[in-house]
FIBASE-995385 format. One record per residue (C-alpha): residue number from 1; x, y, z. Coordinates in Angstrom, 1 decimal. Each point is the difference from the previous one (the first is absolute). Layout:
N
[node NUM; [X; Y; Z]]
...
! end
This chain:
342
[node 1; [-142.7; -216.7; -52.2]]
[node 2; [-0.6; -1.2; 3.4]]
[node 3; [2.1; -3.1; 1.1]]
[node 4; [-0.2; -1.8; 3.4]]
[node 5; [1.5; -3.1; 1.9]]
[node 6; [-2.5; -3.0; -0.7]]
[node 7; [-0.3; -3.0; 2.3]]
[node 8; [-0.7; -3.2; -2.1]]
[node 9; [-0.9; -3.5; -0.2]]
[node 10; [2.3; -2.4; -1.8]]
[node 11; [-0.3; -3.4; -1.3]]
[node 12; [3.5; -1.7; 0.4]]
[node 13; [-0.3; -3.2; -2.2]]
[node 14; [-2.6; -1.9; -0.9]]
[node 15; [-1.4; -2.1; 2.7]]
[node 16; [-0.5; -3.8; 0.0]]
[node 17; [-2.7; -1.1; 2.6]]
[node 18; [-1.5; 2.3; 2.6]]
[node 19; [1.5; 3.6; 0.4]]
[node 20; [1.9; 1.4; 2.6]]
[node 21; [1.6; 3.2; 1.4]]
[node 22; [3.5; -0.4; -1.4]]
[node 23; [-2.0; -0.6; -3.8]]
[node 24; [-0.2; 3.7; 0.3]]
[node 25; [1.7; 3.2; 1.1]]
[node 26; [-0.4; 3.1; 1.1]]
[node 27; [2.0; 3.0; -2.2]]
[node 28; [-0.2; 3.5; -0.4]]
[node 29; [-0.2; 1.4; -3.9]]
[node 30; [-1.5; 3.8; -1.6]]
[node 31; [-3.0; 1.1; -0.8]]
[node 32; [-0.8; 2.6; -2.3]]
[node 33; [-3.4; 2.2; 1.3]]
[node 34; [-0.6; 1.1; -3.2]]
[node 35; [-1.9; -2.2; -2.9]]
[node 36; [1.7; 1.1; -3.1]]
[node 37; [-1.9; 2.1; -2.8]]
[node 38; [-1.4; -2.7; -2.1]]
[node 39; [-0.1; -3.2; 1.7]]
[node 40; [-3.6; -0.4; 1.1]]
[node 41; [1.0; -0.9; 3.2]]
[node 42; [-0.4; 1.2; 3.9]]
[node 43; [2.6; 0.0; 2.7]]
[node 44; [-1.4; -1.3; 3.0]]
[node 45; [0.8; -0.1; 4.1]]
[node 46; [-0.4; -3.8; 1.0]]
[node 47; [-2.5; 0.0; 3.0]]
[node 48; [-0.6; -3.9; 0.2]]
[node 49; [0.9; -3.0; -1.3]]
[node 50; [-1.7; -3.1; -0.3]]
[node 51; [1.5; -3.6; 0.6]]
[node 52; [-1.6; -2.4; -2.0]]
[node 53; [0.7; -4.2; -0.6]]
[node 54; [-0.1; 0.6; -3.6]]
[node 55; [3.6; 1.8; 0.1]]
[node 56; [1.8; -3.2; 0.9]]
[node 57; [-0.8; -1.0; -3.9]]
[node 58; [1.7; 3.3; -1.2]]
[node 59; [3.2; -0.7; 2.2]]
[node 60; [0.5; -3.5; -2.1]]
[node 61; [1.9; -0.4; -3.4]]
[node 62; [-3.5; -0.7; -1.5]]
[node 63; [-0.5; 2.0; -3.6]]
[node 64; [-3.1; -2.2; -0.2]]
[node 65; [-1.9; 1.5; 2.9]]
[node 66; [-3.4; 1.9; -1.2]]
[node 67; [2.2; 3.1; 2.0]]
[node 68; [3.6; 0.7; -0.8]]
[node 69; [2.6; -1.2; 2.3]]
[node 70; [2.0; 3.2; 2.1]]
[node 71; [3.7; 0.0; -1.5]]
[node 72; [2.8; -0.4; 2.8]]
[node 73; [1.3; 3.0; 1.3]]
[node 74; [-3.4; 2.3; -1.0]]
[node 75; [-2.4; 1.4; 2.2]]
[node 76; [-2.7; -2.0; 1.3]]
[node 77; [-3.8; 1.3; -1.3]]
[node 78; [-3.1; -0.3; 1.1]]
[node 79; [-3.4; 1.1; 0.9]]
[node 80; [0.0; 3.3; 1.8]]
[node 81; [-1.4; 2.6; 1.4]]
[node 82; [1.5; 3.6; -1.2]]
[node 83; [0.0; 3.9; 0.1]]
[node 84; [0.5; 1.9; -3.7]]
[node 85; [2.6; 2.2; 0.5]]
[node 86; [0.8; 0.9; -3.4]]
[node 87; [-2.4; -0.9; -3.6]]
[node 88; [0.6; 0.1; -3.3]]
[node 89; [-3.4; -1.5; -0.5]]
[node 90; [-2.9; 2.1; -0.5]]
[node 91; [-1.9; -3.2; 2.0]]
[node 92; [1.6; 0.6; 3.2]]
[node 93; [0.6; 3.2; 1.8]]
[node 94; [2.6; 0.7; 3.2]]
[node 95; [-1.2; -0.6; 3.1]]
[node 96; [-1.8; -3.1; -1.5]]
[node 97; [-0.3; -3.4; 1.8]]
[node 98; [0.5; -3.2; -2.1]]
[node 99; [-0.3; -3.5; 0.8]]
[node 100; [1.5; -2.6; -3.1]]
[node 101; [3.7; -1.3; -0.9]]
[node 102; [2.6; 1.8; 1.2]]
[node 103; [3.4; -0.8; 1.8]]
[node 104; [1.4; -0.9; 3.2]]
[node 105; [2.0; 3.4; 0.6]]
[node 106; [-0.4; 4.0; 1.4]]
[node 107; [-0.7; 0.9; -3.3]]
[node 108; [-0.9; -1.0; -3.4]]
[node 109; [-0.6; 1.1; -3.7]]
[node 110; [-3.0; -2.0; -1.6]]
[node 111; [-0.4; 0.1; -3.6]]
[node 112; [-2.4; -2.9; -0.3]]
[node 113; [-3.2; 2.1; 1.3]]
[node 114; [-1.7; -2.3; -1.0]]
[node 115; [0.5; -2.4; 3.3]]
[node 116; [-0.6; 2.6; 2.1]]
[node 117; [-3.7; 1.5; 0.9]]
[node 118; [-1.3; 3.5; 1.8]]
[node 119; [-1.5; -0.7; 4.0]]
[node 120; [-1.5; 2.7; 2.1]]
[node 121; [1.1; 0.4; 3.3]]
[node 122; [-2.9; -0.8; 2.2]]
[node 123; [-1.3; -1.6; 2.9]]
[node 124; [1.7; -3.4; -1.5]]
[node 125; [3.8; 0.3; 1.4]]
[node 126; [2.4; 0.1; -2.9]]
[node 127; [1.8; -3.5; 0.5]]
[node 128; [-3.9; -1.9; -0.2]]
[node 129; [1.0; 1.0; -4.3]]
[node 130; [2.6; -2.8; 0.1]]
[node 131; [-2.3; -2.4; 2.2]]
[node 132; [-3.7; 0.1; 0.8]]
[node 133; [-0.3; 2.4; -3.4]]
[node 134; [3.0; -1.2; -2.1]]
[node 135; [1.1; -2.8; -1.6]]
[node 136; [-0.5; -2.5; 3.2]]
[node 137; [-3.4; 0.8; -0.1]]
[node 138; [-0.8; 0.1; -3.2]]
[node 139; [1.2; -3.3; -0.2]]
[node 140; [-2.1; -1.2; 3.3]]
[node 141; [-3.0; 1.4; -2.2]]
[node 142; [0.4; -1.3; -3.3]]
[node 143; [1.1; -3.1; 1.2]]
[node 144; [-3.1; -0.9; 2.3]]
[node 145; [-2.7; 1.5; -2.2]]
[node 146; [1.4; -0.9; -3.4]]
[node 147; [1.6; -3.1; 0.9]]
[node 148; [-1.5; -1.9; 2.5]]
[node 149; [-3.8; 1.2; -1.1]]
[node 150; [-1.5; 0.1; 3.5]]
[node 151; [-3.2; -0.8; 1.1]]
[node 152; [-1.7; 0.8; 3.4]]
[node 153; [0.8; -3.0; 2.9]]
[node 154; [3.3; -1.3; -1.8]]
[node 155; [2.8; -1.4; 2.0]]
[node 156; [3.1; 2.6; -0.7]]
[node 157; [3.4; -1.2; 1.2]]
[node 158; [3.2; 2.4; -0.7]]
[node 159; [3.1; -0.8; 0.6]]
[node 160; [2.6; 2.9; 1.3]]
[node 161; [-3.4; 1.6; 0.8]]
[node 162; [1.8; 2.5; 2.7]]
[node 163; [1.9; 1.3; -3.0]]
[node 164; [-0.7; 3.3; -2.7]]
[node 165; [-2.2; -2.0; -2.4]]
[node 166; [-1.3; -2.9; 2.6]]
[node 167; [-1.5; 2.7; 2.3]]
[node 168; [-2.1; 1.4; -2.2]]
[node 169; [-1.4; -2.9; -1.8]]
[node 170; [-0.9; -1.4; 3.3]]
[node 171; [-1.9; 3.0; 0.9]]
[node 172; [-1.6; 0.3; -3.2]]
[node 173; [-1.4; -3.4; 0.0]]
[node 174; [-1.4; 0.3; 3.3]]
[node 175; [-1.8; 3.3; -1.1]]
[node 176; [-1.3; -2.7; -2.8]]
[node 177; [-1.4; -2.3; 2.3]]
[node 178; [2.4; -2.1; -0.3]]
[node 179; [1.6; -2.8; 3.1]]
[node 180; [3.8; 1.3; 0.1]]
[node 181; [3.0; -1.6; 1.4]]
[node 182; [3.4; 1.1; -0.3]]
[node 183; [3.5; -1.6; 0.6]]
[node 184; [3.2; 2.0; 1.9]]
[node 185; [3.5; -0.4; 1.0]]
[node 186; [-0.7; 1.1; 3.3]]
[node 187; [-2.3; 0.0; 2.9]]
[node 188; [0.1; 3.9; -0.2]]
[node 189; [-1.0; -0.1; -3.4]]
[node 190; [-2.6; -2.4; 0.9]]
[node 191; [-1.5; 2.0; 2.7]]
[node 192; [-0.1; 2.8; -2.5]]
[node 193; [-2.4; -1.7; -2.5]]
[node 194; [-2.3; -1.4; 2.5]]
[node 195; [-0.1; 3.2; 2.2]]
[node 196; [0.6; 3.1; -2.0]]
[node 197; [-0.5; -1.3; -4.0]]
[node 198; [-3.2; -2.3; 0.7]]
[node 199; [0.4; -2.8; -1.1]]
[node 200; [-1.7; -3.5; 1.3]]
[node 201; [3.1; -1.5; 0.9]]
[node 202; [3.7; -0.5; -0.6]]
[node 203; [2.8; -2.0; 0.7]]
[node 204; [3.9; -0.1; 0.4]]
[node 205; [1.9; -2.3; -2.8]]
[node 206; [2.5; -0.6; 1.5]]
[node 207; [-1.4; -2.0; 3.1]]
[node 208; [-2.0; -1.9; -2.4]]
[node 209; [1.8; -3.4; -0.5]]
[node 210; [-2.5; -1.3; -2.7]]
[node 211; [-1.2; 3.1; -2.2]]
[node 212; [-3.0; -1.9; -1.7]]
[node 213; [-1.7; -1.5; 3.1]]
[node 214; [0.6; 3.7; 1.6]]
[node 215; [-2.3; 1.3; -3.1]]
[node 216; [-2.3; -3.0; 0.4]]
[node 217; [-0.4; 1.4; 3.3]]
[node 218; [-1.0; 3.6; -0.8]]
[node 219; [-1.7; -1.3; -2.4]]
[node 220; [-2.3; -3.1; 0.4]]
[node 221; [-2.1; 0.7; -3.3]]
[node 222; [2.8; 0.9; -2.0]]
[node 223; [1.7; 3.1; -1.8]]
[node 224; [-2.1; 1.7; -2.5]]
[node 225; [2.8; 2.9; -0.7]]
[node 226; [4.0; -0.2; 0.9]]
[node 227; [1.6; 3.3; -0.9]]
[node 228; [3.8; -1.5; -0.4]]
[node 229; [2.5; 2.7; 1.3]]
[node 230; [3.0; -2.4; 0.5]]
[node 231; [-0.5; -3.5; -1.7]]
[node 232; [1.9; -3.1; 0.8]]
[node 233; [-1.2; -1.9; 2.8]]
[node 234; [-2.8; 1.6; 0.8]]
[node 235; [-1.6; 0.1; -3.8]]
[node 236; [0.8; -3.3; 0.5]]
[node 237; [-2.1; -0.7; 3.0]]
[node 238; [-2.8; 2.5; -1.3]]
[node 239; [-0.3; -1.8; -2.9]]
[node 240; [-1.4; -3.0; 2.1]]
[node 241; [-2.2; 2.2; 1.6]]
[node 242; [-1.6; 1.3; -2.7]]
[node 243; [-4.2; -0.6; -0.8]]
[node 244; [-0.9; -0.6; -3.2]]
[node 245; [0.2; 2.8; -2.6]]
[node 246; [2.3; 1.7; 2.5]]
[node 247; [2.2; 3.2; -1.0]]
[node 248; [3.6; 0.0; 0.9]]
[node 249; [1.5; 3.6; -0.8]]
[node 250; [3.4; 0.0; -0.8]]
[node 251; [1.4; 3.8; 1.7]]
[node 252; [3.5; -1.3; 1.2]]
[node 253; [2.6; -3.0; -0.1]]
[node 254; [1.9; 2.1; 3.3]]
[node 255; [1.1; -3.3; 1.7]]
[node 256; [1.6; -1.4; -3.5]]
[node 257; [3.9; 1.8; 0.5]]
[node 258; [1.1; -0.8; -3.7]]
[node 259; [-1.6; -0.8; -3.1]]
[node 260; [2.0; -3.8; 0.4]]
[node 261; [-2.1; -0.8; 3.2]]
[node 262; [-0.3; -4.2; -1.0]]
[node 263; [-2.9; -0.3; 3.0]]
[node 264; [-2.2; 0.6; -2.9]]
[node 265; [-4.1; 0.1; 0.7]]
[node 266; [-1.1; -3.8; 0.4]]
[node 267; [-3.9; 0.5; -0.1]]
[node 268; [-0.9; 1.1; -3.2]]
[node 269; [-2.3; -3.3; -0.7]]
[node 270; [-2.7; 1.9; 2.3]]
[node 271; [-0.4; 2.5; -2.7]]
[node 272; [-1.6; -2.4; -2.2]]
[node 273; [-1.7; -2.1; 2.9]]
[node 274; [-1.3; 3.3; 1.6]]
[node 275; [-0.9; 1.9; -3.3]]
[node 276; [2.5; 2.5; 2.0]]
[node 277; [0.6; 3.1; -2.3]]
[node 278; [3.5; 1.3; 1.0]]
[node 279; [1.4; 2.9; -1.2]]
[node 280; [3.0; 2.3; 0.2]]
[node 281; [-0.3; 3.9; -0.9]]
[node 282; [1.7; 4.0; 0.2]]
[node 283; [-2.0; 2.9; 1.0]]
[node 284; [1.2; 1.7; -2.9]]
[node 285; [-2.4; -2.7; -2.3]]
[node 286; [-2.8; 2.1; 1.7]]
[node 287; [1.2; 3.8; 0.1]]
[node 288; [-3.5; 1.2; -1.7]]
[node 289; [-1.6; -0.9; 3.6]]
[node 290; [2.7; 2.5; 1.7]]
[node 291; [-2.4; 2.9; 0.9]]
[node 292; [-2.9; -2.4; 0.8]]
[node 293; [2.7; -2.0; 2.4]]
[node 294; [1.0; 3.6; 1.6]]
[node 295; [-3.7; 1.7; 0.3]]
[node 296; [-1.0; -3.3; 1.7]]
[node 297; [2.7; -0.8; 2.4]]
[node 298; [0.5; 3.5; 1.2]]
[node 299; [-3.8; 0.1; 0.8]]
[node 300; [0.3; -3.2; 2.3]]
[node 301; [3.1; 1.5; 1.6]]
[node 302; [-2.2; 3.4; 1.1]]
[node 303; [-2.8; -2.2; 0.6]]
[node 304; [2.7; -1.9; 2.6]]
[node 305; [-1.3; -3.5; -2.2]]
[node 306; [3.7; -0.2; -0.6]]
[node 307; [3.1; 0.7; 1.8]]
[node 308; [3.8; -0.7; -1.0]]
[node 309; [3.0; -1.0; 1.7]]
[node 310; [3.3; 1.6; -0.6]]
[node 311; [3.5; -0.7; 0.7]]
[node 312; [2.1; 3.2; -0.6]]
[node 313; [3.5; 0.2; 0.4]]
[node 314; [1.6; 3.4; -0.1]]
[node 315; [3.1; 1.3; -2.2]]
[node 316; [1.0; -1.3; -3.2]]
[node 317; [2.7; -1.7; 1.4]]
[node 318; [-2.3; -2.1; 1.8]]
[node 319; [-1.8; -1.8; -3.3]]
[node 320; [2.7; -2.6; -0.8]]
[node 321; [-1.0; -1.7; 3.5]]
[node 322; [-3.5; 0.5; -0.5]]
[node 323; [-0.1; -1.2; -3.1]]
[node 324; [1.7; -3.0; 0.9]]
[node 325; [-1.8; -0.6; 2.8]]
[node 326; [-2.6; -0.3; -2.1]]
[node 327; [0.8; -3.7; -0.6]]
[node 328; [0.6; -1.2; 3.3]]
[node 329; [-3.5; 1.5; 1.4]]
[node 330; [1.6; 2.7; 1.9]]
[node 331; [-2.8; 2.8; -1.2]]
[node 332; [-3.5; 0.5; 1.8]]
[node 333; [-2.1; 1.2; -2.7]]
[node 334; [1.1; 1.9; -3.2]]
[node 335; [3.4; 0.8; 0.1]]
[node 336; [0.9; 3.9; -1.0]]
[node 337; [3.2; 1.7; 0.3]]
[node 338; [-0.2; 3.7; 0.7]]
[node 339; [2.5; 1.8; -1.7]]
[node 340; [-1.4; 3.6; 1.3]]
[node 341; [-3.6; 1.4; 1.3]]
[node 342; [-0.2; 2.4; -3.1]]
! end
């Protein structure tokens, strides 16, 4: 039986407020290329991994989490982008490409096949399975047509709208006849929606001294839909924006650092002044709409209706900082980590 040197991905302790580099570390373990007789299982060549918000849960002590927490010095999972190289399942052949859970090394043995789904490789590039057609995505998708219920000339505002999931509902409302404006931590990022991503307008946060008269600006008749990727202030100042029946979905909480944040969210009485429906959700509440979700959005991508933004970083050893620089803003678009090419 095959065994090889096997960059990884460990968690160092549990974390308490946002992550950083030195949370994690680089090590080198063993892999075994060959699945065992009997395990139902595939050996798999990590191609790219995705860096998602939602990890920073898993890296707290928190058994309560709807996701298990990662245990201090294991290796770091997530969604991926792989190569079969070895299968002891009669679903999944050698040489295939998946896309589902896997974990943040060279190479890994997955046993639960059941987070883990066949792609072709096509005209889509492989990472767009851990963005556009992954889990960001999907989550873009559910959340704007199942969520926030759109109707043709509502005011859309996003928050983190340069981001994997912001991008895409942005785009997708616009295709619905929708007004869109997004919110950035940059004016790169802002330039970006306006000029490459479509959208009616954006603006920078950070040189906004007064969040809710900023909104009021951008929008004068109100908000019909706020798709919530980062909460705290700026659900705050949404939620006086809102128009009546308004939809506020609830993606993301990325500015909050720690689950004992006291700033709290102070304008919950506009729920019931507003008739405001506000409402927090997972993609995997709405998996039966997975194929629809990928037939569609890869036909808007071909039809150049949508594009996507990527920030890769290259080599395994490079995905602590990009993960962490997740939560400082340092990413422009989805951020992948290419562990290989194939």
């Amino acid at each position: 039986m095959e065994v090889v040197r096997n960059k990884q991905v460990v968690l160092k302790w549990f974390v308490v407020g946002a992550p950083t580099e030195k949370d994690m570390e680089v090590r080198e373990g063993k892999a075994e290329l060959k699945a065992p007789p009997g395990c139902g299982g595939v050996v798999v060549k990590n191609l790219y991994l995705s860096c998602d918000p939602y990890m920073r849960a898993r890296m707290r002590d928190n058994s309560s989490s709807y996701i298990p927490p990662f245990q201090p010095g294991s290796v770091i999972e997530g969604f991926g982008v792989a190569k079969v190289i070895d299968s002891d399942n009669q679903n999944f052949s050698i040489g295939d490409y998946i896309s589902g859970m896997t974990g943040w090394e060279e190479y890994s043995m997955i046993t639960r096949v059941e987070h883990i789904k066949k792609i072709e490789k096509d005209d889509i590039p492989l990472s767009f399975h851990v963005g556009l057609l992954g889990m960001p995505g999907f989550t873009a998708y559910a959340g704007f047509y199942e969520v926030c219920a759109p109707k043709k000339g509502d005011y859309v505002f996003i928050s983190a709208a340069s981001g994997a999931v912001g991008q895409l509902v942005g785009q997708l409302a616009k295709i619905h006849g929708c007004y869109v404006v997004g919110s950035a931590g940059s004016k790169q990022k802002v330039d970006l929606l306006k000029d490459k991503l479509g959208f009616d307008d954006a603006f920078n946060y950070k040189d906004q001294t007064d969040l809710s008269a900023a909104l009021q600006r951008y929008f004068p008749k109100g908000i019909d839909i706020y798709f919530d990727n980062v909460g705290g202030k700026m659900l705050d100042a949404a939620l006086l924006n809102m128009r009546l029946h308004g939809r506020v979905a609830v993606c993301g909480m990325v500015s909050l650092h720690s689950y004992t944040d006291t700033d709290g969210i102070h304008n919950l009485f506009t729920l019931v002044q507003k008739r405001i429906r506000m409402e927090g959700f997972l993609q995997s509440d709405y998996l039966h709409l997975f194929p629809n979700f990928v037939e569609c959005v890869a036909n808007y991508h071909r039809q150049g209706k949508i594009v996507y933004l990527e920030d890769i970083k290259e080599g395994l050893e490079n995905a602590p900082a990009a993960f962490a620089g997740l939560f400082t803003g340092k990413n422009v678009g989805k951020q992948v980590v290419c562990v290989a090419k194939d």
